[in-house]
PDB file of N, CA, C and O in Angstrom:
ATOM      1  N   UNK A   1      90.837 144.430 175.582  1.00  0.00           N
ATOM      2  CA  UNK A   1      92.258 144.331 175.300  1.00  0.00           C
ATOM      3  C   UNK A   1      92.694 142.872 175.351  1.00  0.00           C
ATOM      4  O   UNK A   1      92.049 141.945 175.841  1.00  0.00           O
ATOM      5  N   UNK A   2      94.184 142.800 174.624  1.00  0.00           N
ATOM      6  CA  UNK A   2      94.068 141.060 174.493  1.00  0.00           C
ATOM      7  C   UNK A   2      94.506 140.351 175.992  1.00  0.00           C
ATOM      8  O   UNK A   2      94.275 139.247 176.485  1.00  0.00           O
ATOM      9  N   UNK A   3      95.399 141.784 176.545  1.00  0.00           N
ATOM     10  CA  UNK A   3      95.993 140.734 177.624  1.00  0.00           C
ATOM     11  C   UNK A   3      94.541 140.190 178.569  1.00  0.00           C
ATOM     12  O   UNK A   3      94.385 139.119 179.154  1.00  0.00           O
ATOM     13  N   UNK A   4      93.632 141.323 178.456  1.00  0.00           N
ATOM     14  CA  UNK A   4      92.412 140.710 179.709  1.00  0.00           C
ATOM     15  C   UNK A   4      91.416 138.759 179.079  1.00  0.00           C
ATOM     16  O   UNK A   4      90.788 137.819 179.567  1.00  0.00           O
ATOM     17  N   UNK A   5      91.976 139.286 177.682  1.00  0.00           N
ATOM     18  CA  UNK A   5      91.090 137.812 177.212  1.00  0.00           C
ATOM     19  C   UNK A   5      92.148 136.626 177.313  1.00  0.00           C
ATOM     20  O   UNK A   5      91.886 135.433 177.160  1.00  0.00           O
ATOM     21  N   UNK A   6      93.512 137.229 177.628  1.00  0.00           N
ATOM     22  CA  UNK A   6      94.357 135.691 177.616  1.00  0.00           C
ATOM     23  C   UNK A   6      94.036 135.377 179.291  1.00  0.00           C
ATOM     24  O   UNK A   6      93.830 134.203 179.600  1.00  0.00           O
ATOM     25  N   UNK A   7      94.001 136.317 180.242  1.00  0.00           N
ATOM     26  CA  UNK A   7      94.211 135.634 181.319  1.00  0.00           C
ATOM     27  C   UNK A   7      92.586 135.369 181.556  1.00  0.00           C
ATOM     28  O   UNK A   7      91.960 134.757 182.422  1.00  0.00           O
ATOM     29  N   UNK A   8      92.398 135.738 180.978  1.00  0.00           N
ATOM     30  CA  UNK A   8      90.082 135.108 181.171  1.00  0.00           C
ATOM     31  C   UNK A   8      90.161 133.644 180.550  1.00  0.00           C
ATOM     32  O   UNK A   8      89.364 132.808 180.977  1.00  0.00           O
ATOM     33  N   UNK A   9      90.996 133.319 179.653  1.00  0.00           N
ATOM     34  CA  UNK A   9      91.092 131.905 178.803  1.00  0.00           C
ATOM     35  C   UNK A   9      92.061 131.164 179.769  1.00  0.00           C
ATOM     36  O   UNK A   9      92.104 129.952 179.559  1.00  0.00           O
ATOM     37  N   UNK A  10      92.770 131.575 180.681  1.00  0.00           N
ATOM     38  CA  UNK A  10      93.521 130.985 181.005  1.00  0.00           C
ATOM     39  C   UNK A  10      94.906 130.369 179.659  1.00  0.00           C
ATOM     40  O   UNK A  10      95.392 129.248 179.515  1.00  0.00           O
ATOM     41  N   UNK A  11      95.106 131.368 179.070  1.00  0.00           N
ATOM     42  CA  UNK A  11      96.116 130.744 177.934  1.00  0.00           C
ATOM     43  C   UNK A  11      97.816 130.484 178.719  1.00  0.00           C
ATOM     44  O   UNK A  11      98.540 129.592 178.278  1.00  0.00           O
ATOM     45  N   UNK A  12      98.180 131.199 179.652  1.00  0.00           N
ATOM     46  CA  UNK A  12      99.286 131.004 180.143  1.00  0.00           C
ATOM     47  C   UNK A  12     100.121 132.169 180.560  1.00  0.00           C
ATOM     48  O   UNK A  12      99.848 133.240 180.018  1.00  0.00           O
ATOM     49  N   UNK A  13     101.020 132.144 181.365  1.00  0.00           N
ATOM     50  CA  UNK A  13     101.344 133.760 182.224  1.00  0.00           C
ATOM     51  C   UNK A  13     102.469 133.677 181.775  1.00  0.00           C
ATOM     52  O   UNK A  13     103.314 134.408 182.292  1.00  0.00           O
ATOM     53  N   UNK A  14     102.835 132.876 180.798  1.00  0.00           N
ATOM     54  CA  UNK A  14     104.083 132.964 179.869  1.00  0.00           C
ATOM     55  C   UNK A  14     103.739 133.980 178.815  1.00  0.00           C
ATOM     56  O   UNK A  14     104.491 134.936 178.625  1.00  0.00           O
ATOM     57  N   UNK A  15     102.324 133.767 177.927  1.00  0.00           N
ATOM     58  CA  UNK A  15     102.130 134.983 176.997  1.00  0.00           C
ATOM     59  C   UNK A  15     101.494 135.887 177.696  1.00  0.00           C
ATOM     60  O   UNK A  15     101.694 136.985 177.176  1.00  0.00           O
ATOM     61  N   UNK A  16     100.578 135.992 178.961  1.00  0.00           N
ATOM     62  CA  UNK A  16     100.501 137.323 179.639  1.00  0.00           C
ATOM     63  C   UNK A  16     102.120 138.365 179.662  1.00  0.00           C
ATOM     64  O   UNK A  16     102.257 139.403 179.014  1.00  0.00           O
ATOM     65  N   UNK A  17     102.998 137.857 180.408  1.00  0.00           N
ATOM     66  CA  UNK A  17     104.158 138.210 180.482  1.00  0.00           C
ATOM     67  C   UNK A  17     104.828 138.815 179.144  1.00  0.00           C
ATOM     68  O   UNK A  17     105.490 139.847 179.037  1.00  0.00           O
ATOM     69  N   UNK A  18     104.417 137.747 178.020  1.00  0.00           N
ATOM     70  CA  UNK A  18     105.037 138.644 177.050  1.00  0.00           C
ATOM     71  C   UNK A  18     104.355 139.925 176.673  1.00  0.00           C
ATOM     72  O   UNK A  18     104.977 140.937 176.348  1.00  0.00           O
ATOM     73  N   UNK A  19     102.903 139.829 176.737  1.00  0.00           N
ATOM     74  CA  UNK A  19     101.550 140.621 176.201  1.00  0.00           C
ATOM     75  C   UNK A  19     102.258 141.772 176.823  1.00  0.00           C
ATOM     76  O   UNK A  19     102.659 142.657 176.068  1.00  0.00           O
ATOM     77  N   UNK A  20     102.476 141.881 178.191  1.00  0.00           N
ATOM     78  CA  UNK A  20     103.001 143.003 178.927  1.00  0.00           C
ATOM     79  C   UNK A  20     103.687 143.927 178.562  1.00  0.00           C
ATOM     80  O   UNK A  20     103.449 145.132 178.474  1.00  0.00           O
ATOM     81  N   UNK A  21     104.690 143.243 178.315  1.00  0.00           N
ATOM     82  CA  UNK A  21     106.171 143.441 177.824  1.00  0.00           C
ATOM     83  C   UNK A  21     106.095 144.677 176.241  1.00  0.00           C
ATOM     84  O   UNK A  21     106.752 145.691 176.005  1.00  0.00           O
ATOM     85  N   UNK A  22     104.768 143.840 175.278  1.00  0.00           N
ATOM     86  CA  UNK A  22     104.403 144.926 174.527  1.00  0.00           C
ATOM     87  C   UNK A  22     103.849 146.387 174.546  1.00  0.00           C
ATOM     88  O   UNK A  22     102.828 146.829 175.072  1.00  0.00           O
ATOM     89  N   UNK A  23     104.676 146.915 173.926  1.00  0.00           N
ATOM     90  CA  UNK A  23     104.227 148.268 173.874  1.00  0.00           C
ATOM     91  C   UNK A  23     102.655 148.799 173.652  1.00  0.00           C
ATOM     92  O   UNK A  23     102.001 149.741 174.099  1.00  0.00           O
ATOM     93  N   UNK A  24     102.343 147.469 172.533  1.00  0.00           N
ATOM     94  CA  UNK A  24     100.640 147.671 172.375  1.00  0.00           C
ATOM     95  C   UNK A  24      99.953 147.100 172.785  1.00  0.00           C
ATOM     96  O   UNK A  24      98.776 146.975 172.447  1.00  0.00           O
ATOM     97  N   UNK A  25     100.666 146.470 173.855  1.00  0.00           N
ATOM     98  CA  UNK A  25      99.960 145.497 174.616  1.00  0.00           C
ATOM     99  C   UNK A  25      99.276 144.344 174.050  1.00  0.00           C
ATOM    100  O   UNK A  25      98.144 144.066 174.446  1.00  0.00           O
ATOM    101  N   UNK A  26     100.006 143.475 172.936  1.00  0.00           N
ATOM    102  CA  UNK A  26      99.866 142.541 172.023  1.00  0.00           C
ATOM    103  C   UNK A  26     100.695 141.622 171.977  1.00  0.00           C
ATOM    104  O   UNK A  26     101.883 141.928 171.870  1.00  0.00           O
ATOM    105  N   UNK A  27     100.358 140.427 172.035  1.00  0.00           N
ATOM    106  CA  UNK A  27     101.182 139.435 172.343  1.00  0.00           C
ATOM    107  C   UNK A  27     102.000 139.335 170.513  1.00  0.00           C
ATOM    108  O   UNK A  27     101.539 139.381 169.373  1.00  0.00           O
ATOM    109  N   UNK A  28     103.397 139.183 171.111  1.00  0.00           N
ATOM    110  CA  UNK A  28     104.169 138.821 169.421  1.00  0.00           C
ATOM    111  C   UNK A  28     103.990 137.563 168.726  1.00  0.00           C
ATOM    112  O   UNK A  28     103.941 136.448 169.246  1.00  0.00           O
ATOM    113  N   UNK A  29     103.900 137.843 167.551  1.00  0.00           N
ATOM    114  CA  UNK A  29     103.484 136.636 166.510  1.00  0.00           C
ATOM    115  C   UNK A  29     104.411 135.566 167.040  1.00  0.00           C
ATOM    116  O   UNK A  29     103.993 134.485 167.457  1.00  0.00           O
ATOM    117  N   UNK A  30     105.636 135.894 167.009  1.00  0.00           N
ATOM    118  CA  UNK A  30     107.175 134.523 166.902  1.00  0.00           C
ATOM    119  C   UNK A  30     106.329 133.782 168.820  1.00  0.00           C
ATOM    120  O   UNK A  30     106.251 132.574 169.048  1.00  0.00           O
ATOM    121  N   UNK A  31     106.018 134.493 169.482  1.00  0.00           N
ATOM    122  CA  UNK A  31     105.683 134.495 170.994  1.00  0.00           C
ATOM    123  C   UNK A  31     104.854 133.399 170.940  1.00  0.00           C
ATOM    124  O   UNK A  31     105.086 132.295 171.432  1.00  0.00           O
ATOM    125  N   UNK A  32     103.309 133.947 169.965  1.00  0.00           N
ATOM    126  CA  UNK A  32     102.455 133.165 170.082  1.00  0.00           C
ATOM    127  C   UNK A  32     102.896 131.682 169.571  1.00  0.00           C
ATOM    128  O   UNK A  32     102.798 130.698 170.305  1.00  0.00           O
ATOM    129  N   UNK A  33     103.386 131.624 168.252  1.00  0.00           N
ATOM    130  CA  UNK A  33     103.582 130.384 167.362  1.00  0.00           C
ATOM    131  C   UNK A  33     104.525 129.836 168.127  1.00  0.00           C
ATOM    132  O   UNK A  33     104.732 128.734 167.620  1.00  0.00           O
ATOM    133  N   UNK A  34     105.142 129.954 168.956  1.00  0.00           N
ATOM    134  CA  UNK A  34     106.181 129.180 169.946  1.00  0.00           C
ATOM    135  C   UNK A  34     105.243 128.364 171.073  1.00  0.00           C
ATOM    136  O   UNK A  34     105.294 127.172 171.378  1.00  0.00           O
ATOM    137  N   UNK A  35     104.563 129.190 171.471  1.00  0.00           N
ATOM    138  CA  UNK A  35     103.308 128.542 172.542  1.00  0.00           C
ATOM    139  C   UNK A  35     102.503 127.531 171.685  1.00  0.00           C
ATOM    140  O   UNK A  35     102.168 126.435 172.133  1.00  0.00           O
ATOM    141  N   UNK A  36     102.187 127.981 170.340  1.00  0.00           N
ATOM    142  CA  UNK A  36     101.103 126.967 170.142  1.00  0.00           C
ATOM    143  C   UNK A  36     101.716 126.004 169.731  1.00  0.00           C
ATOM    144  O   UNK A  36     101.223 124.938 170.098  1.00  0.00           O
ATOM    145  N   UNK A  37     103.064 125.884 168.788  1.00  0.00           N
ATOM    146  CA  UNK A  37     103.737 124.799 168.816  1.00  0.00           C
ATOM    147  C   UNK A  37     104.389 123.795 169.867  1.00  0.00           C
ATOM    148  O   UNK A  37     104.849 122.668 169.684  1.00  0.00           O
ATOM    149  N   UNK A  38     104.277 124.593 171.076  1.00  0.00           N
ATOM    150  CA  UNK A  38     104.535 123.534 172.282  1.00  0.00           C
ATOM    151  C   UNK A  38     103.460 123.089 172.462  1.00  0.00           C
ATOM    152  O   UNK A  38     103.480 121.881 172.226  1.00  0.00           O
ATOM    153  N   UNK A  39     102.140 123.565 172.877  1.00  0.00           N
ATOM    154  CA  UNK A  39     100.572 123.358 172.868  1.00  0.00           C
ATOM    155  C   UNK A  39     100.247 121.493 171.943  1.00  0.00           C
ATOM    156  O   UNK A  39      99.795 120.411 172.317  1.00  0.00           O
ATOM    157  N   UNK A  40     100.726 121.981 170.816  1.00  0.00           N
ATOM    158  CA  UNK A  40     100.407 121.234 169.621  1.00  0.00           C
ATOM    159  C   UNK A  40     101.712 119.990 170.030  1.00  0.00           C
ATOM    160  O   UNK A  40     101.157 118.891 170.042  1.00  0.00           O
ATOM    161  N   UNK A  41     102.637 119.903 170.230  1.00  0.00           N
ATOM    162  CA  UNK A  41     103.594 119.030 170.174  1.00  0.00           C
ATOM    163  C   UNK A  41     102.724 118.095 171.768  1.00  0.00           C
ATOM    164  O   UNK A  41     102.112 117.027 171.776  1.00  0.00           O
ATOM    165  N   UNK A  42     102.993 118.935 172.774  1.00  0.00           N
ATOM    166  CA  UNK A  42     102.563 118.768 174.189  1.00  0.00           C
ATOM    167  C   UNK A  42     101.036 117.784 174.087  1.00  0.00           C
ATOM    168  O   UNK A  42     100.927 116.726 174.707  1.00  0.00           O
ATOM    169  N   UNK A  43     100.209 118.205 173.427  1.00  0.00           N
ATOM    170  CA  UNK A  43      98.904 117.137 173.265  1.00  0.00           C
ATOM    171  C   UNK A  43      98.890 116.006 171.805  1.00  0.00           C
ATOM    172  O   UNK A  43      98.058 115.199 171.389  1.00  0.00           O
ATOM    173  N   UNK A  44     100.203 116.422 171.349  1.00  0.00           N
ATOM    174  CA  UNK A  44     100.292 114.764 170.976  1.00  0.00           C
ATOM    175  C   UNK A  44     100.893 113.821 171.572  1.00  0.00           C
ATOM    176  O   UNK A  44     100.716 112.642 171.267  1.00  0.00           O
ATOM    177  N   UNK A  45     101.978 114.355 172.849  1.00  0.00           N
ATOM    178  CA  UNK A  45     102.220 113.429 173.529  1.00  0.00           C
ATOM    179  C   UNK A  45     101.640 112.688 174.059  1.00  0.00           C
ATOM    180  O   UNK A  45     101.783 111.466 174.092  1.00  0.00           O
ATOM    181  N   UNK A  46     100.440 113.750 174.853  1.00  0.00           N
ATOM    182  CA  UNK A  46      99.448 113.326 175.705  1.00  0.00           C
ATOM    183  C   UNK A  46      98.288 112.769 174.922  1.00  0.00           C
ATOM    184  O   UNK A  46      97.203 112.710 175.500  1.00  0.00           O
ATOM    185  N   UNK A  47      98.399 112.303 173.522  1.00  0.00           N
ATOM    186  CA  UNK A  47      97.464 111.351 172.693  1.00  0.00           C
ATOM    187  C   UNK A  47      97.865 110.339 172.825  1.00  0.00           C
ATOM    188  O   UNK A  47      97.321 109.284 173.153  1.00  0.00           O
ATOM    189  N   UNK A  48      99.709 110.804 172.364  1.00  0.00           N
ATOM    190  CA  UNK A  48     100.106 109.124 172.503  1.00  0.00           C
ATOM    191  C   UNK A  48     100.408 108.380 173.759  1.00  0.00           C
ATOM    192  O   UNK A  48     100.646 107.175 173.679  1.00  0.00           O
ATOM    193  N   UNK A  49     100.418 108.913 174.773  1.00  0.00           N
ATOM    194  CA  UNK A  49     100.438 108.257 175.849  1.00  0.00           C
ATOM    195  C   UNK A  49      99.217 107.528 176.460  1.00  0.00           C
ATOM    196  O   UNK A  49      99.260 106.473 177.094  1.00  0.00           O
ATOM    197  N   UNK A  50      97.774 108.497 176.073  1.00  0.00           N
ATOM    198  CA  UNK A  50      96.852 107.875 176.340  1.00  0.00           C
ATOM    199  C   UNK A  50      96.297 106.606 175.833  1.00  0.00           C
ATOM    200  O   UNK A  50      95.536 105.845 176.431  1.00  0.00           O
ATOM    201  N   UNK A  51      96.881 106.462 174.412  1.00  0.00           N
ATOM    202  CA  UNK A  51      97.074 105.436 174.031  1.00  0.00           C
ATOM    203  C   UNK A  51      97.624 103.877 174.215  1.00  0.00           C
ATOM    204  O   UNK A  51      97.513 102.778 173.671  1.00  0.00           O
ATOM    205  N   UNK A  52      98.428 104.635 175.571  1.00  0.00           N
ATOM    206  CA  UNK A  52      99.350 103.310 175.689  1.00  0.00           C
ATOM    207  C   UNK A  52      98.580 103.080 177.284  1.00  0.00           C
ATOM    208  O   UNK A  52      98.226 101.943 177.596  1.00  0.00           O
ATOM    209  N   UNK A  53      98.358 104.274 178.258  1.00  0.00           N
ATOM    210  CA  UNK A  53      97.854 104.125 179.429  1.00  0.00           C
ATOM    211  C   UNK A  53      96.324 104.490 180.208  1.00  0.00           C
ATOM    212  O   UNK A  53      95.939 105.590 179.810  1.00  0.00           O
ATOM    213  N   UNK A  54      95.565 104.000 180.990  1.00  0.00           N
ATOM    214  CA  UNK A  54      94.267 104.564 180.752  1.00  0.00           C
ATOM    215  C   UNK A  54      94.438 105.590 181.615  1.00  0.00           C
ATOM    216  O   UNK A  54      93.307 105.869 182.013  1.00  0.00           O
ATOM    217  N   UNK A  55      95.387 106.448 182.224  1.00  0.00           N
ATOM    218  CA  UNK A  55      95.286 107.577 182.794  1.00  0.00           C
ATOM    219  C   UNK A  55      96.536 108.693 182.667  1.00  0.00           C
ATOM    220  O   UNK A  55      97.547 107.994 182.736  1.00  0.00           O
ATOM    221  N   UNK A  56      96.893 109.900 182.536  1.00  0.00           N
ATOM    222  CA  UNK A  56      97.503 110.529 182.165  1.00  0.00           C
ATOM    223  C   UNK A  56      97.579 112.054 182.959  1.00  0.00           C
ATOM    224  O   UNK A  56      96.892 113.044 182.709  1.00  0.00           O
ATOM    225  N   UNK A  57      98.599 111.910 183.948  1.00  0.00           N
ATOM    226  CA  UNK A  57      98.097 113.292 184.802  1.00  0.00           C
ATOM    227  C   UNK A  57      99.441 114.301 184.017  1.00  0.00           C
ATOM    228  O   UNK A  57     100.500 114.058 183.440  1.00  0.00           O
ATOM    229  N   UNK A  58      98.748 115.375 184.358  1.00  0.00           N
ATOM    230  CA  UNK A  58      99.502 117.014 183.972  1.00  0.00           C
ATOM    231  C   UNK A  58      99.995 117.206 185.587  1.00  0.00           C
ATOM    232  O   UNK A  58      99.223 117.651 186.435  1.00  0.00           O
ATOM    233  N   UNK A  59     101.120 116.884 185.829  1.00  0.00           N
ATOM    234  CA  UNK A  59     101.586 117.401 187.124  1.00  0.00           C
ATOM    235  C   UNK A  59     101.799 119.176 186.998  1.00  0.00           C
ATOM    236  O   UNK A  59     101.248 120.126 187.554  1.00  0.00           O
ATOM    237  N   UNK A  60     102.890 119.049 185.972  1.00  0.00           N
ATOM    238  CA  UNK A  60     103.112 120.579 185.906  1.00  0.00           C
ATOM    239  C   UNK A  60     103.289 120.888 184.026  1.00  0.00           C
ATOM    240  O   UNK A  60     103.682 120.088 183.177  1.00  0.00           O
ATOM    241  N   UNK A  61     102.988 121.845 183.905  1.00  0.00           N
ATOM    242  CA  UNK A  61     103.223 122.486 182.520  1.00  0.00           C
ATOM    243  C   UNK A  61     103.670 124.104 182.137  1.00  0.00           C
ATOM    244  O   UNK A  61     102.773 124.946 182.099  1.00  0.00           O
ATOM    245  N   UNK A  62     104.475 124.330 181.978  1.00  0.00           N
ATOM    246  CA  UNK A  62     105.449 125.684 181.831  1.00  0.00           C
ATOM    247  C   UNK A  62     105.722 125.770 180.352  1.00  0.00           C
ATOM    248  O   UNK A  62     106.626 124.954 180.173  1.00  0.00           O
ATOM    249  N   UNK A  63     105.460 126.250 179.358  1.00  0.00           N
ATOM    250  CA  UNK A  63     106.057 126.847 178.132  1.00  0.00           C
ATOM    251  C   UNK A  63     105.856 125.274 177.569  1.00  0.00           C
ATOM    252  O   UNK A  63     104.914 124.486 177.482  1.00  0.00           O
ATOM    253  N   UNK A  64     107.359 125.276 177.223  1.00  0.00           N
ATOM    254  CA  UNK A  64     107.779 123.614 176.471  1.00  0.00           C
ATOM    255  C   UNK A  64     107.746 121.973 177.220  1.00  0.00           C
ATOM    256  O   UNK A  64     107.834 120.869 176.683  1.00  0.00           O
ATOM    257  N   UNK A  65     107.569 122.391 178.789  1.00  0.00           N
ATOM    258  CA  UNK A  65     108.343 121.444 180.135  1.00  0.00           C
ATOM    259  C   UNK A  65     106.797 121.093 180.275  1.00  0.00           C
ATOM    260  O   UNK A  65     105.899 121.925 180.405  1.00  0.00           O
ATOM    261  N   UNK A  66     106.642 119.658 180.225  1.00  0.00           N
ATOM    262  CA  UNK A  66     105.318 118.838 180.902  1.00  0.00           C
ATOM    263  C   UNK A  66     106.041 118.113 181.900  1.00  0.00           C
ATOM    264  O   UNK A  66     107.097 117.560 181.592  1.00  0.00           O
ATOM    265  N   UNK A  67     105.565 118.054 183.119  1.00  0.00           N
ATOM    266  CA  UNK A  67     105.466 117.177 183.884  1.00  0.00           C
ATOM    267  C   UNK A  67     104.615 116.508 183.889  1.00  0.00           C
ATOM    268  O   UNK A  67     103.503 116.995 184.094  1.00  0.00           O
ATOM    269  N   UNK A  68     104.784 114.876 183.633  1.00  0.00           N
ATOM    270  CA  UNK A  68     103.587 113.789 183.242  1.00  0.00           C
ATOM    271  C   UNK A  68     103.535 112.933 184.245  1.00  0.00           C
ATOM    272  O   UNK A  68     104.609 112.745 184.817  1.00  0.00           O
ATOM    273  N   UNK A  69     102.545 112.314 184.662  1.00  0.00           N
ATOM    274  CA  UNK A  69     102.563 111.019 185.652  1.00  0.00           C
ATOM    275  C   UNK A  69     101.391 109.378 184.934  1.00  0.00           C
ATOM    276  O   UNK A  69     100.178 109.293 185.124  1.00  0.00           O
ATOM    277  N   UNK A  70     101.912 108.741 184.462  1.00  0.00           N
ATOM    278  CA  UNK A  70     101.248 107.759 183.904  1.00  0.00           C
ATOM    279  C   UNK A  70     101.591 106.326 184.934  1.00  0.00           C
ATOM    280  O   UNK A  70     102.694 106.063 185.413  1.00  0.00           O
ATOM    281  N   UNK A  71     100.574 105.681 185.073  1.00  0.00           N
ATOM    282  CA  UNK A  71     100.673 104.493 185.954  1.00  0.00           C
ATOM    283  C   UNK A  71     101.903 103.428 185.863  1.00  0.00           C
ATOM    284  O   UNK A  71     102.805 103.518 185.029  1.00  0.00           O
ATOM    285  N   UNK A  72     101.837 102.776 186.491  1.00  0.00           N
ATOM    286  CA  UNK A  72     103.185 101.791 186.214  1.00  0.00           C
ATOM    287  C   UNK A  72     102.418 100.690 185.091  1.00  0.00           C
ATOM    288  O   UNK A  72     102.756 100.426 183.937  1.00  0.00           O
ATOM    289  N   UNK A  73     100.939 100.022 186.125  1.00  0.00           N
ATOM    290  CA  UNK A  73     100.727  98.981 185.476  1.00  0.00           C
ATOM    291  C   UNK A  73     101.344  97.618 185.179  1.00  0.00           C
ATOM    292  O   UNK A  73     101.905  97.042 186.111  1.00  0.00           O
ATOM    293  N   UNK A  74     101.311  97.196 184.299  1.00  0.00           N
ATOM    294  CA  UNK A  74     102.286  96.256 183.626  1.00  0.00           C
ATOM    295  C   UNK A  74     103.702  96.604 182.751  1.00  0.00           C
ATOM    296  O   UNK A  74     104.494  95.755 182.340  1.00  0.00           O
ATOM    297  N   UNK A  75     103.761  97.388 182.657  1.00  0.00           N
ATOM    298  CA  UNK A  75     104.851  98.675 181.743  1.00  0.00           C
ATOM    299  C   UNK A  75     106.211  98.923 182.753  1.00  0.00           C
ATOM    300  O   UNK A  75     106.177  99.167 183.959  1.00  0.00           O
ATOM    301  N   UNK A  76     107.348  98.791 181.931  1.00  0.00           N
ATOM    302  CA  UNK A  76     108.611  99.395 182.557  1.00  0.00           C
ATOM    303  C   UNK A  76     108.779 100.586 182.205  1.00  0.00           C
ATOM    304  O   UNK A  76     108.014 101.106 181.391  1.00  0.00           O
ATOM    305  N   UNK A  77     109.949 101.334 182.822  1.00  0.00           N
ATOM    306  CA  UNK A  77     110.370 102.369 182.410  1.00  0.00           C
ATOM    307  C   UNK A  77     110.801 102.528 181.317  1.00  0.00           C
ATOM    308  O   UNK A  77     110.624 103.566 180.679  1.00  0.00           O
ATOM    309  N   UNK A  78     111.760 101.046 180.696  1.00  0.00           N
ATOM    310  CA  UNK A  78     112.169 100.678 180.203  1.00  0.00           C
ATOM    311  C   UNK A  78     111.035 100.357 178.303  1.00  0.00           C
ATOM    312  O   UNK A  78     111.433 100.647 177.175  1.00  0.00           O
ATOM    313  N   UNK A  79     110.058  99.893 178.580  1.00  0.00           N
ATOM    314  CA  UNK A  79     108.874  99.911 177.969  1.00  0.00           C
ATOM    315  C   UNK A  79     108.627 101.375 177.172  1.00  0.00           C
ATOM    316  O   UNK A  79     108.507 101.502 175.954  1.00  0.00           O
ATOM    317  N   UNK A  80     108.592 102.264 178.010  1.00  0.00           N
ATOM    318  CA  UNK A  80     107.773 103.142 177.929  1.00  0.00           C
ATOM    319  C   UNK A  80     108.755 104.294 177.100  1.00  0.00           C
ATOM    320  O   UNK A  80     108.301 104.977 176.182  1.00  0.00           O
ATOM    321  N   UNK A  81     109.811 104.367 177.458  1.00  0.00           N
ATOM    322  CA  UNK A  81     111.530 105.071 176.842  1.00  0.00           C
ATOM    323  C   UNK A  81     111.386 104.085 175.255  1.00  0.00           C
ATOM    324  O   UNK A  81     111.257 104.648 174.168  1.00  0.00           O
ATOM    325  N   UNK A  82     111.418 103.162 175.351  1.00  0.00           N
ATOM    326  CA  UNK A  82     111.261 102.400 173.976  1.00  0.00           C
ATOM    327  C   UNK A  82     110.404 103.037 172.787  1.00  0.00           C
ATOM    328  O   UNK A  82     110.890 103.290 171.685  1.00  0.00           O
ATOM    329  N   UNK A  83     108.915 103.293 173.181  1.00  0.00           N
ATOM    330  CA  UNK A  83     107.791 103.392 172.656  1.00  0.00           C
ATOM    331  C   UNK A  83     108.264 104.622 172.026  1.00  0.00           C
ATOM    332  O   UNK A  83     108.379 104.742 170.806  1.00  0.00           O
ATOM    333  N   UNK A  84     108.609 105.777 173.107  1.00  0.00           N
ATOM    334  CA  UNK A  84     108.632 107.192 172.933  1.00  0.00           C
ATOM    335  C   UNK A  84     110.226 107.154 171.949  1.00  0.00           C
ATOM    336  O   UNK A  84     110.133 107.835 170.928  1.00  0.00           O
ATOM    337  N   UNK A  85     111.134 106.700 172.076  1.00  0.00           N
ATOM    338  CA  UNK A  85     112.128 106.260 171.104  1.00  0.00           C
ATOM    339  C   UNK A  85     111.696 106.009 169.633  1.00  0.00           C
ATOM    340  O   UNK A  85     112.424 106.264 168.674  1.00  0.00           O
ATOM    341  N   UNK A  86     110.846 105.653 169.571  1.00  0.00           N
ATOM    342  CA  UNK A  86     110.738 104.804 168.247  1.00  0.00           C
ATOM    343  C   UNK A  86     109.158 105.835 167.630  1.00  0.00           C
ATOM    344  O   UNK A  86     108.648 105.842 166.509  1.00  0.00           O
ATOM    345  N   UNK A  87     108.837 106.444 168.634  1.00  0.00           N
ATOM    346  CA  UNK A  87     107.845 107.329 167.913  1.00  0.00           C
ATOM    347  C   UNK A  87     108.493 109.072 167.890  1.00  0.00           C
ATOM    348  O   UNK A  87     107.883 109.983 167.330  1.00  0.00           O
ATOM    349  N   UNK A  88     109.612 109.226 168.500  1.00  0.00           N
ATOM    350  CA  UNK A  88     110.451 110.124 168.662  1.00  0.00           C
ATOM    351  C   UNK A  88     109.608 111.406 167.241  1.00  0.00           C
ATOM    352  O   UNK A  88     108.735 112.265 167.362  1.00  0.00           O
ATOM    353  N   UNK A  89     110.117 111.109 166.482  1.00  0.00           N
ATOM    354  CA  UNK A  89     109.995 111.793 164.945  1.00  0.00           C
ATOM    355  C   UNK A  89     108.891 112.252 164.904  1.00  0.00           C
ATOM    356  O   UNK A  89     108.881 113.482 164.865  1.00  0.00           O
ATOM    357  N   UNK A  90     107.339 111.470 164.889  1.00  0.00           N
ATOM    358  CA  UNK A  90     106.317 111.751 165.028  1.00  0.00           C
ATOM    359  C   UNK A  90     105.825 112.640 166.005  1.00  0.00           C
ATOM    360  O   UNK A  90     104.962 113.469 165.716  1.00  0.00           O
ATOM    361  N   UNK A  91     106.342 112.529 167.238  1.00  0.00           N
ATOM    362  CA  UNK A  91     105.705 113.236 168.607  1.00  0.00           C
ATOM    363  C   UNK A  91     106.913 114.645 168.443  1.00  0.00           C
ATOM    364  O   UNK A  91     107.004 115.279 169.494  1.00  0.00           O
ATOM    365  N   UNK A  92     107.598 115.050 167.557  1.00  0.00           N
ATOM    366  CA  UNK A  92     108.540 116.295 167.743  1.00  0.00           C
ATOM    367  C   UNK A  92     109.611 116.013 168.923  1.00  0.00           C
ATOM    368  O   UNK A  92     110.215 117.039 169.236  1.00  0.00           O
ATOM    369  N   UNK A  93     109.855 115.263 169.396  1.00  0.00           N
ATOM    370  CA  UNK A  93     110.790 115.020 170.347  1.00  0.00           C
ATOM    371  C   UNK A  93     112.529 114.824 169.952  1.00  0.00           C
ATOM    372  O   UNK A  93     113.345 114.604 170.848  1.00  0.00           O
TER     373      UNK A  93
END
């Protein structure tokens, strides 16, 4: 059944939860393509950040919500709000 292969993949207890919720115990199309489009938006951030820093932690991740932790380094806050500003369009933000 699908819900036993999402939580064996570890895909997320956001689409377990929905999987549930189905009657056929099938996660919904609009459900899935919402996850993978955060998925997909969420690891281009984390491309482009790696890009800018040599380390990149996943504090927390829920649905759409990353919690990120990237070094200070040589970089401001100020720096770093800039970058993501100006790549805004590209990264879905």
């Amino acid at each position: 059944m699908i819900i036993e292969q999402i939580r064996r993949d570890g895909m997320g207890a956001d689409i377990v939860n929905e999987a549930e919720m189905d009657t056929n115990g099938e996660v919904r199309l609009r459900n899935l393509m919402e996850f993978l489009r955060a998925q997909t938006l969420g690891f281009g951030i984390l491309k482009f950040l790696t890009s800018h820093f040599d380390k990149v932690e996943i504090l927390e991740h829920c649905g759409e919500f990353f919690k990120l932790r990237v070094p200070k380094d040589d970089k401001t806050i100020g720096w770093l709000f800039g970058r993501l500003e100006q790549a805004k369009r590209d990264l879905g933000i």
